[in-house]
N, C-alpha and C positions, 0 to 999 in steps of 0.2 A: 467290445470294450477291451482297453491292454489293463492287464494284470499290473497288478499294485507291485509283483519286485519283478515287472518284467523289462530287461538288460538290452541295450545296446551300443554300439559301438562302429568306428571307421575301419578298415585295415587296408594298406596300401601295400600295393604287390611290386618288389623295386627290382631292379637288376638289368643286368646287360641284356644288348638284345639278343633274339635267338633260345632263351633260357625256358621258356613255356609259359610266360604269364598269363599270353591270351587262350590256351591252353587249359588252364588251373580255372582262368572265369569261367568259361565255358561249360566243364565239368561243375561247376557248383551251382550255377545259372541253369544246367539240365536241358541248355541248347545252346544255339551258335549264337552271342550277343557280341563276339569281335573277332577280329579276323584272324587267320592261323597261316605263319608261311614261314618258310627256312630263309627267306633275305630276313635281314636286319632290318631296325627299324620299323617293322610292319605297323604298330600303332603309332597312331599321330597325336589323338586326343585324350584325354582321362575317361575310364568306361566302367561305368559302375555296373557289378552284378549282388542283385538284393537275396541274400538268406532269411528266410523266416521262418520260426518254428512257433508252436505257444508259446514260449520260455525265451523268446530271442530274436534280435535282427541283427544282422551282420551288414554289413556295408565296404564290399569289396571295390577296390579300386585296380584298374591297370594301368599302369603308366606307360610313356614311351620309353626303348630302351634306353637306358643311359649310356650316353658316348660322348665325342666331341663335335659340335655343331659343325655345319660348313657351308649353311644360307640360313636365312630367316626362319624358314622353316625350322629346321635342327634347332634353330637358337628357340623357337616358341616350345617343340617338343622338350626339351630340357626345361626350360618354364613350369611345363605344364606338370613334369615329373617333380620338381622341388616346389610347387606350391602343394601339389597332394600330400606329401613329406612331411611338412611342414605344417598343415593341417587334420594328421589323422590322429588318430589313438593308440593301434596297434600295428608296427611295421613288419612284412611278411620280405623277409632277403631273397629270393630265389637265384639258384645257381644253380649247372646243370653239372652232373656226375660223369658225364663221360671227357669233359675237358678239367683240364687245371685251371688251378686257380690265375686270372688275370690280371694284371697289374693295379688295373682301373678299380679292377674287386675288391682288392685291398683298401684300395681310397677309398671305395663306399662303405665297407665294412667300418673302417675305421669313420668317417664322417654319421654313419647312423646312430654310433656310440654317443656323439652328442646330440644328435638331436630329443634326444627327452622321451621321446618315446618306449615300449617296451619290441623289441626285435625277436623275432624268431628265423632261424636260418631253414629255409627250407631249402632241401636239397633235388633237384627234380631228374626225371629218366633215368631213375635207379632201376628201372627192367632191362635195359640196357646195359649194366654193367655187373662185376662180379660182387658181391656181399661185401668183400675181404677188400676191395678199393674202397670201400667208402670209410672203413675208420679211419685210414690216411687222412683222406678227405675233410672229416670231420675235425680231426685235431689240426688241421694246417688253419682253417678258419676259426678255427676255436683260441689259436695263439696270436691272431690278430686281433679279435674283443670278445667280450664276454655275450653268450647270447642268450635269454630266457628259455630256449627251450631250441632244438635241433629234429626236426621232422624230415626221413627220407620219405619220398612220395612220387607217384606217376603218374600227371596231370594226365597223361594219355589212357592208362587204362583206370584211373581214379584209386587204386590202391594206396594207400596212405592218407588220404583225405579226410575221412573222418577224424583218425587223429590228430590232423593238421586242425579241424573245426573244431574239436576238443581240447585243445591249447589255447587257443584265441578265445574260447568263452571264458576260461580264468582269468581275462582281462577287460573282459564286458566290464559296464558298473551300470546300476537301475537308469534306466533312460526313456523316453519316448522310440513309440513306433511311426521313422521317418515315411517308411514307405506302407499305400495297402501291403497285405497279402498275398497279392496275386502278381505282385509284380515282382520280375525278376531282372528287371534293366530300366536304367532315365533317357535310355536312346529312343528315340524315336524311332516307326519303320523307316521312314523315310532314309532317315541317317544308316542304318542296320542294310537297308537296300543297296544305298549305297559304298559302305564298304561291301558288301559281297561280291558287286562288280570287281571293287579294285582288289578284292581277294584272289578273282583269278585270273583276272592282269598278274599279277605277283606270280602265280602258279606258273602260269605259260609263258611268257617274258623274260629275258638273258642282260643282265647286269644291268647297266643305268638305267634303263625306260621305265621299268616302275616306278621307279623314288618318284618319277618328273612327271605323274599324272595324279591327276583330281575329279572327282567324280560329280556331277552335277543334278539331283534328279530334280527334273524340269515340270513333268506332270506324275502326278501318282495317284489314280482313281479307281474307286470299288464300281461295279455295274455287274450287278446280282450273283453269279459265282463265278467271276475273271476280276483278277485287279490289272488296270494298263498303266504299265510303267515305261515313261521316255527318259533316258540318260545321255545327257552328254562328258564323252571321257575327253577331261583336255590333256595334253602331254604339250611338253615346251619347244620340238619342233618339228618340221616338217616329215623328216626323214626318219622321225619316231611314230609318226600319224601312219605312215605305210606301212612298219612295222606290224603296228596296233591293228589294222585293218586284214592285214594277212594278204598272199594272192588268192586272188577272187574273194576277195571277203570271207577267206576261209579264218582265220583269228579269231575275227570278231563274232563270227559263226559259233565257234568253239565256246568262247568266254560268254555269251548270251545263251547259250545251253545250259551250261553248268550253274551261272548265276540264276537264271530260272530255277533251277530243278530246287537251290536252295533257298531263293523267294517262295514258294510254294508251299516248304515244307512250313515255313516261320509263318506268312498269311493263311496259310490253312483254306486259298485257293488257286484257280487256275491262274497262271498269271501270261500278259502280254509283254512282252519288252522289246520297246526297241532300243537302239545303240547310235548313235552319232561320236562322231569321233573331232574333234577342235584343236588350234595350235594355240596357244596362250604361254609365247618367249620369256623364257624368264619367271612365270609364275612363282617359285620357289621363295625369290628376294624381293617381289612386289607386296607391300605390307596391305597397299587396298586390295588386289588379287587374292589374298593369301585371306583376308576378311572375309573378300566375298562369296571363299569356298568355305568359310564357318571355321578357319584356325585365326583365334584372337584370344589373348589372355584376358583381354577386359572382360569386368563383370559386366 
């Protein structure tokens, strides 16, 4: 049964990409529930990770990073980031300390000011840098809008974090418990499966080929302690399908290890996986395409 003043609330993780959002979920989720990579853009979809305490549920969101679209895709991920916006409670700014401030940073700083919401600027990979950089830092965002509260933090090694959770619950208010207990993500394995794949597609992969692949998981079955998982990765053309594949199927050899070792650790078994690799041109600006790999804004 929830407690008679027990509190909750949304918080939506906004900011450019690269900054550590999927990062930040991860560490408060207390495993991998999205994916983590130095290109941009690495999220596509909103990815909730659930806090629960007696006293609290938190309801974290990741967004895609904000940028300038450049196909259909880019244009839904930006969607997907201002309807979370637009829909939470408590907005979490992340920025990263080791860069200046970005042009774009200033637009969002300044546009989260209206949006109604209460903002907190989290500042992220302060291990990374010296002490003495970050008041700069602090006051140069601070003279663009006004922010509830200013948290430095290191989504990598979790320092700061708590802090960061004890800011946001001053903005809880008495609410229902959205989610069980036990849950720490609304992703399916299924989905969680499959970004893992494209997680180290991303890792091992040099400029455009990532953006232009989608991950397909075809079959996924328990049989007593092995799960068999078949994926199809598509990428938009040919001369990327060779890439993906590696010589001698050494690539895809690489990227079907590594994604196992981290299906295993989240299924809690053995797992089987195979890898098919597909050409689907254009995928990017195809709106049924882009459906029928599960990016659509519709409810």
């Amino acid at each position: 049964m929830t407690k008679q003043n027990f509190k909750s609330g949304f918080a939506a993780i906004v900011g450019m990409p690269n900054v550590g959002k999927s990062s930040l979920l991860n560490t408060i989720a207390g495993q991998k529930i999205a994916i983590v990579s130095d290109k941009p853009q690495t999220t596509r979809n909103k990815i909730l990770a659930i806090y629960t305490t007696d006293d609290e549920q938190i309801i974290f969101t990741d967004t895609p990073g904000l940028h300038t679209p450049h196909n259909k895709l880019g244009e839904f991920m930006m969607n997907e980031a201002r309807q979370t916006i637009d829909d939470t409670d408590i907005i979490l700014f992340m920025v990263d300390a080791t860069r200046k401030i970005q042009d774009m940073e200033r637009d969002i700083a300044k546009r989260l000011h209206d949006c109604g919401a209460p903002c907190i600027l989290v500042i992220n990979k302060v291990d990374l840098v010296k002490k003495e950089k970050l008041l700069p830092l602090i006051a140069d965002y601070s003279g663009i809008t006004s922010f509830e509260a200013v948290v430095p933090i290191s989504a990598k090694t979790g320092d700061g974090v708590d802090l960061l959770l004890n800011d946001i619950r001053e903005y809880l208010t008495v609410g229902p418990k959205f989610y069980y207990d036990d849950m720490v993500t609304d992703q399916p394995e299924r989905q969680i499966a499959a970004e893992i794949i494209r997680e180290k597609l991303l890792w091992n992969l040099d400029k455009e080929v990532p953006h232009g692949i989608a991950i397909e998981i075809e079959k996924m079955k328990q049989k007593k302690d092995i799960t068999e998982i078949h994926a199809v990765i598509y990428c938009e053309k040919a001369s990327h399908k060779g890439i993906i594949i590696g010589k001698g199927g050494e690539m895809l050899k690489k990227v079907g290890s590594m994604a196992r070792a981290d299906m295993e650790k989240m299924l809690g078994t053995k797992v089987y996986l195979e890898l098919w690799v597909r050409v689907k041109a254009d995928w990017r600006n195809s709106k049924f395409l882009m459906k029928n790999f599960g990016f659509t804004n519709e409810e």
